[in-house]
KOLTOR-959821 format. One record per residue (C-alpha): residue number from 1; residue in three letters; chain; x, y, z. Coordinates in nm, 2 decimals. Layout:
<NUM ALA A <X Y Z>> ...
# end
This chain:
<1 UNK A <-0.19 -2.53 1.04>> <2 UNK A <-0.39 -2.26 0.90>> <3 UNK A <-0.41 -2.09 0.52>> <4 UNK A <-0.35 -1.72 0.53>> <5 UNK A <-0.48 -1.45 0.38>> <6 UNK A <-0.34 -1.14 0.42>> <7 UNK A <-0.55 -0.80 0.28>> <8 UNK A <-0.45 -0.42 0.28>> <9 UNK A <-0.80 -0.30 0.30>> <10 UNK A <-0.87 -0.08 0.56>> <11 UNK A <-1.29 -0.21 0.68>> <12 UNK A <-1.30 0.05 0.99>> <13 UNK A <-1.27 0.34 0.72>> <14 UNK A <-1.64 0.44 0.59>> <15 UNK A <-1.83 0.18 0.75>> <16 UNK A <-1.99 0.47 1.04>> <17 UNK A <-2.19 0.72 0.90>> <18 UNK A <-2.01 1.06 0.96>> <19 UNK A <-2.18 1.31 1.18>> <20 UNK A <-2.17 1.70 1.10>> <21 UNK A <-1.93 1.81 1.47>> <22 UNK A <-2.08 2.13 1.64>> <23 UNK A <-1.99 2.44 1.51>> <24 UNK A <-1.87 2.72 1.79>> <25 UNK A <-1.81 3.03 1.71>> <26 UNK A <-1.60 3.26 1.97>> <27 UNK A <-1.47 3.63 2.00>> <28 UNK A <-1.22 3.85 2.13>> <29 UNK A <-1.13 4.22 2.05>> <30 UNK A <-0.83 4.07 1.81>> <31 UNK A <-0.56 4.36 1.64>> <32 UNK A <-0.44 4.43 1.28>> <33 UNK A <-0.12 4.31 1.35>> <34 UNK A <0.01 3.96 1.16>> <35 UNK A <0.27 3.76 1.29>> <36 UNK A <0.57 3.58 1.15>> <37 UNK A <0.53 3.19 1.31>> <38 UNK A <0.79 2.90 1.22>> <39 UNK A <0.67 2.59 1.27>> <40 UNK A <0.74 2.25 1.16>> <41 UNK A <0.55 2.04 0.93>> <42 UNK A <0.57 1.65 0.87>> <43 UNK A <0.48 1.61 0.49>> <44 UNK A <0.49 1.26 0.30>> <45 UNK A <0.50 1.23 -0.01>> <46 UNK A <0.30 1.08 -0.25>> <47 UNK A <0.52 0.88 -0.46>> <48 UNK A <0.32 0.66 -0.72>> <49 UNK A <0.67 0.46 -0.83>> <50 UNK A <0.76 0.31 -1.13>> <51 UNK A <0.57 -0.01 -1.03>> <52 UNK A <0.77 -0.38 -1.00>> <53 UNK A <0.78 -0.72 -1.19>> <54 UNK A <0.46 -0.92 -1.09>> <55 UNK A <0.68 -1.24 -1.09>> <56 UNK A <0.64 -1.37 -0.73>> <57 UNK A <0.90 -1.69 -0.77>> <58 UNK A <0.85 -2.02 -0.63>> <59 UNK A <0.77 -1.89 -0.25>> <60 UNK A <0.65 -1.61 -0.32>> <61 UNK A <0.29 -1.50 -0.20>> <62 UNK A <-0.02 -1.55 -0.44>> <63 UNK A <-0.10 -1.16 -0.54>> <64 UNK A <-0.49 -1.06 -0.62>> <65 UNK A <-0.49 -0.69 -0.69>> <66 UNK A <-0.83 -0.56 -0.64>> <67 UNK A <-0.73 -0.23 -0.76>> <68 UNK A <-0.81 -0.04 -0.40>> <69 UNK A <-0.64 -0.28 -0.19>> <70 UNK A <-0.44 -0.66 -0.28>> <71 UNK A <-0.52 -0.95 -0.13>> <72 UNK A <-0.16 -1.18 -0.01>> <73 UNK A <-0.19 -1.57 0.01>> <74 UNK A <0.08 -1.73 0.18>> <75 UNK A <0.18 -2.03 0.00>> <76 UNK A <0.23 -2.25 0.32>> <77 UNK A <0.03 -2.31 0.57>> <78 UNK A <0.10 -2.16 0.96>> <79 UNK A <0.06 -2.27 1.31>> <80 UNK A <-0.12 -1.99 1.51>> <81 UNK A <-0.22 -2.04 1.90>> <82 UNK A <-0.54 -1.89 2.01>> <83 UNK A <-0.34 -1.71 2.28>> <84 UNK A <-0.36 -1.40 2.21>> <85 UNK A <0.02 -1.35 2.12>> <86 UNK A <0.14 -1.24 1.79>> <87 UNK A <0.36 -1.42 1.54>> <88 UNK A <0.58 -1.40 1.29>> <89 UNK A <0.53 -1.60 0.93>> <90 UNK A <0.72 -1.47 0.66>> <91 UNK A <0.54 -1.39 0.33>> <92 UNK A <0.72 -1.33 0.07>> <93 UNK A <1.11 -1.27 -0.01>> <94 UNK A <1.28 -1.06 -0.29>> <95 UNK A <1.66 -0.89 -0.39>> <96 UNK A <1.66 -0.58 -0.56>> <97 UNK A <1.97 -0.34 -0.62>> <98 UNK A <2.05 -0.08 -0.39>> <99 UNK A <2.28 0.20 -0.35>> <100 UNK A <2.45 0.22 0.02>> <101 UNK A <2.57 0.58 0.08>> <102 UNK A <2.68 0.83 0.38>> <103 UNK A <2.39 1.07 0.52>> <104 UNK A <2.46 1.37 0.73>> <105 UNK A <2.16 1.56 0.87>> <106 UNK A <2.38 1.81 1.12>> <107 UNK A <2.05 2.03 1.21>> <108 UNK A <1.94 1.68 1.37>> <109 UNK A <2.31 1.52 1.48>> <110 UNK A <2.60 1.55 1.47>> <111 UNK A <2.63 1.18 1.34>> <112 UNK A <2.69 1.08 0.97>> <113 UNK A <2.47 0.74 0.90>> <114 UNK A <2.47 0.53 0.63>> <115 UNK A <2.17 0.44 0.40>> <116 UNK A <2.11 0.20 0.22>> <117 UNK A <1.82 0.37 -0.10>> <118 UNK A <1.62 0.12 -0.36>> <119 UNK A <1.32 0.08 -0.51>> <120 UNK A <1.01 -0.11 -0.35>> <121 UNK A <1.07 -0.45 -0.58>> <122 UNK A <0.73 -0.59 -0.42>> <123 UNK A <0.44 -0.61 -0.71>> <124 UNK A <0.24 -0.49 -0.36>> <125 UNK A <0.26 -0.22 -0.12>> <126 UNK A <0.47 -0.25 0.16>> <127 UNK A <0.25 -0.12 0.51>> <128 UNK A <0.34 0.11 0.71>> <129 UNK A <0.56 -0.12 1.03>> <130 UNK A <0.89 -0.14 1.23>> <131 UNK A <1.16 -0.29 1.02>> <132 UNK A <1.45 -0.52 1.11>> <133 UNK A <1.76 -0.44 0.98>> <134 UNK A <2.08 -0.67 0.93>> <135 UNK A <2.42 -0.62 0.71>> <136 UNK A <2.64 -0.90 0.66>> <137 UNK A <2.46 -1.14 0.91>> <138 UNK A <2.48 -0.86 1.19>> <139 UNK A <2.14 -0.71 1.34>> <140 UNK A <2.21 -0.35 1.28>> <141 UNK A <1.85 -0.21 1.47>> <142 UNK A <1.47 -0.13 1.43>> <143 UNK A <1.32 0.14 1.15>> <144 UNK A <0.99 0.23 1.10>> <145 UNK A <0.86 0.23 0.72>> <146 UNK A <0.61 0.42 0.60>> <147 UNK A <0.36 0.30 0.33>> <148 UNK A <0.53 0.25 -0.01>> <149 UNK A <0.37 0.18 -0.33>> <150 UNK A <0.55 -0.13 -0.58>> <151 UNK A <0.82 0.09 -0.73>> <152 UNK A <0.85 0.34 -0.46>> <153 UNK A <1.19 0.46 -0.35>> <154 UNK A <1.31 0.34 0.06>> <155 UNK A <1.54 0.46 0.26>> <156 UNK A <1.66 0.21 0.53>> <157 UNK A <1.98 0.32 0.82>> <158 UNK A <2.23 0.13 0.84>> <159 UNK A <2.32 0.28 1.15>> <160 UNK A <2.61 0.52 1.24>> <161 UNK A <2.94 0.54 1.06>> <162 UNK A <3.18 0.65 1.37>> <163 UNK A <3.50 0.74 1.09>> <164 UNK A <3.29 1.06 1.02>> <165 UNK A <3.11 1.41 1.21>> <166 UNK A <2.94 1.66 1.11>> <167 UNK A <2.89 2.05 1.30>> <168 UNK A <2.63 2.27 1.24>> <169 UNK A <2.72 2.67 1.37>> <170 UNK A <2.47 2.97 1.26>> <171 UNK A <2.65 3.24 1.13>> <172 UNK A <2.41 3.48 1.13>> <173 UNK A <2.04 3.55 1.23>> <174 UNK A <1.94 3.90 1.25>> <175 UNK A <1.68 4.11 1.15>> <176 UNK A <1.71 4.38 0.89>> <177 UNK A <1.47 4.71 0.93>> <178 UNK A <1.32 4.84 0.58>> <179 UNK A <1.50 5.09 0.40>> <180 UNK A <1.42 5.43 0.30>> <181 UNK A <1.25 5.34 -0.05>> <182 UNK A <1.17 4.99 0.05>> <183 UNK A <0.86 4.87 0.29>> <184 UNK A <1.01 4.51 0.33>> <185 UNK A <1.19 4.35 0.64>> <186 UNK A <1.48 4.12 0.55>> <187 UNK A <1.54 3.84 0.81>> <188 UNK A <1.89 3.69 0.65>> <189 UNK A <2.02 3.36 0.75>> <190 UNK A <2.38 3.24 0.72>> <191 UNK A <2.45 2.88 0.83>> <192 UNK A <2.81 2.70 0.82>> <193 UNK A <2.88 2.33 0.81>> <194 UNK A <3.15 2.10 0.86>> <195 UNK A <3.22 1.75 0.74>> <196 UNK A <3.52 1.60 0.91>> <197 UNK A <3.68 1.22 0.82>> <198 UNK A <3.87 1.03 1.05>> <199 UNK A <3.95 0.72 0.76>> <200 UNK A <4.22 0.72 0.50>> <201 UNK A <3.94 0.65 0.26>> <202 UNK A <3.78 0.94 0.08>> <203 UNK A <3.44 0.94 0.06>> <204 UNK A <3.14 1.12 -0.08>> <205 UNK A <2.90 1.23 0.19>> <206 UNK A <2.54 1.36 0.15>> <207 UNK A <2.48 1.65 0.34>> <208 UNK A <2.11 1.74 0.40>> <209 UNK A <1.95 2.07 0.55>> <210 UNK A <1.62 2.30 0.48>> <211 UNK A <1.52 2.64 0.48>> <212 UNK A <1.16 2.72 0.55>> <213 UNK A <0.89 2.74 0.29>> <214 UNK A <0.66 3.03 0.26>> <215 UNK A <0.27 2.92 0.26>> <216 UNK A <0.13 3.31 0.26>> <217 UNK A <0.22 3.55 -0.07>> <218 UNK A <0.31 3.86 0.19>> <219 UNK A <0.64 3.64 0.30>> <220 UNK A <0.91 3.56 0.05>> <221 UNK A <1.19 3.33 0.12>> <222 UNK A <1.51 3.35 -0.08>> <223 UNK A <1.79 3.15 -0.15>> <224 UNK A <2.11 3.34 -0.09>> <225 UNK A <2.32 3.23 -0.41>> <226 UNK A <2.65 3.44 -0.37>> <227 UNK A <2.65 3.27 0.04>> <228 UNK A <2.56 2.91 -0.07>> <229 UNK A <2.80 2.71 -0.14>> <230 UNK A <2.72 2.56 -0.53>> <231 UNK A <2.64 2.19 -0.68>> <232 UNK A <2.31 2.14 -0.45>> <233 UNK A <2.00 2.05 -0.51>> <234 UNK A <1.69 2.23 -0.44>> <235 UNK A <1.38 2.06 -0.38>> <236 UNK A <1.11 2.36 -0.39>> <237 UNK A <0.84 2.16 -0.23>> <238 UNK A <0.97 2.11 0.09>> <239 UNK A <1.27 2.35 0.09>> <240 UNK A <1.56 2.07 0.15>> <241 UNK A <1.90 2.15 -0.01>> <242 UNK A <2.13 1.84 -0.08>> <243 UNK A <2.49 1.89 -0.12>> <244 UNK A <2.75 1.57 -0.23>> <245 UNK A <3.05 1.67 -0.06>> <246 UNK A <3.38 1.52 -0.16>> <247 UNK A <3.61 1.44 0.20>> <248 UNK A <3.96 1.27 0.14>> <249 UNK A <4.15 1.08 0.39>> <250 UNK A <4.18 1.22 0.73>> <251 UNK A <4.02 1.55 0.55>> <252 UNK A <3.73 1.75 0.60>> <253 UNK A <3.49 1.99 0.44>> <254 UNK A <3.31 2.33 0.43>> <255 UNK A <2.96 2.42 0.32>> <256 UNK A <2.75 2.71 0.33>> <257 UNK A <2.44 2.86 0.35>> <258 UNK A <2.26 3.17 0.31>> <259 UNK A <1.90 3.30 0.28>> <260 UNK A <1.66 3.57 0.38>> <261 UNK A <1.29 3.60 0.45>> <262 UNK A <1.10 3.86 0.36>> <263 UNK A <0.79 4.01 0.54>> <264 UNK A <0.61 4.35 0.54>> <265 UNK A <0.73 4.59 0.77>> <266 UNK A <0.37 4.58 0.99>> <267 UNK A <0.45 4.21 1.04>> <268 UNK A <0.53 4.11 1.41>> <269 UNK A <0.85 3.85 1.47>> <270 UNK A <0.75 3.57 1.68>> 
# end
């Protein structure tokens, strides 16, 4: 058996020189004209946490923090074949509270999931990997994890809960010409959902949807108050809304939402 030592560092970064990349330059006859694109973006966050106890227990790994990256010591010793193969040795194990709850992301699917949410209660950073899931002895499935600090809020499925649906229908999505006084386009939105339960059980379930965020001062997009249905929450940063919404047995559930973009008039819709 072998001793291992486990390190987050990351050796490949900054140990090549960086070379300046060629610089081209190219031209066409272009036009005035801007142009309204939607797009996507993946964004992470960068979620410092509230840090976690540094007690690692009786099997717990020997931490070295070196401030940029930790070192891991396993305290056992493992067998590993120079075959090529990977293998599995576990390195550390720890409970923490968590909070299971019912997730519905109807622009996505029309499935409702449950999630279990806690806190990182590692002393150390958990990499970015695949993770196994299990519930009461059951293998549920594979998640991937992104890298989270010691304290850092997680998010792990469950998988589906089939006693629940959810339905998604666009109510409106038209564009608005500017007025008589006004030199602004409207583009309003209207969006419906629907929350249905097929248990005798009522249930809270998390509905989750976005509306897109303006990155140039020329667009403005606006929250439709009077077509939104109230007790959300608004994250400004990446524009997702987060509704709790109360479903009794057998019931179901109605939420709305409404917003408008705003863009000059000389602006092209793609």
């Amino acid at each position: 058996g072998v001793i291992l030592v486990l390190s987050s560092a990351k050796p490949w970064l900054g140990v090549v020189a960086p070379m300046p990349a060629p610089l081209r330059i190219y031209g066409s006859k272009g036009s005035d004209q801007k142009v309204l694109v939607q797009a996507t973006e993946k964004r992470e966050r960068a979620e410092a946490g509230g840090g976690a106890k540094a007690d690692t227990g009786p099997a717990g790994a020997a931490l070295d923090d070196k401030g940029q990256s930790i070192t891991l010591t396993l305290p056992h010793k493992a067998d590993i074949a120079a075959d090529g193969r990977p293998y599995w040795a576990p390195v550390d194990s720890r409970s923490t509270r968590g909070e299971v709850k019912l997730v519905a992301v109807p622009k996505k699917t029309p499935y409702v999931y449950q999630v279990v949410a806690f806190e990182n209660p590692a002393p150390y950073p958990l990499m970015a990997g695949r993770v196994h899931t299990w519930r009461n002895g059951t293998f549920v499935g594979d998640t991937w994890l992104e890298h989270k600090g010691p304290g850092a809020p997680i998010e792990a499925s469950l998988g589906i809960d089939e006693a629940f649906r959810a339905e998604r229908e666009v109510i409106k999505d038209s564009s608005r010409d500017p007025g008589f006084l006004s030199s602004t386009r409207t583009l309003p939105r209207e969006l419906a959902f629907t929350l249905k339960s097929r248990t005798r059980t009522a249930a809270t379930v998390e509905l989750r949807e976005n509306i897109p965020v303006s990155k140039v001062d020329d667009i403005k997009v606006k929250l439709d108050k009077e077509q939104t249905t109230k007790g959300y929450a608004l994250d400004s940063l990446t524009g997702l809304l987060t509704w709790p919404v109360k479903l009794s047995g057998n019931g179901e559930a109605e939420v709305k939402l409404g917003y408008r973009i705003e863009l000059p008039e000389d602006w092209k819709i793609n």
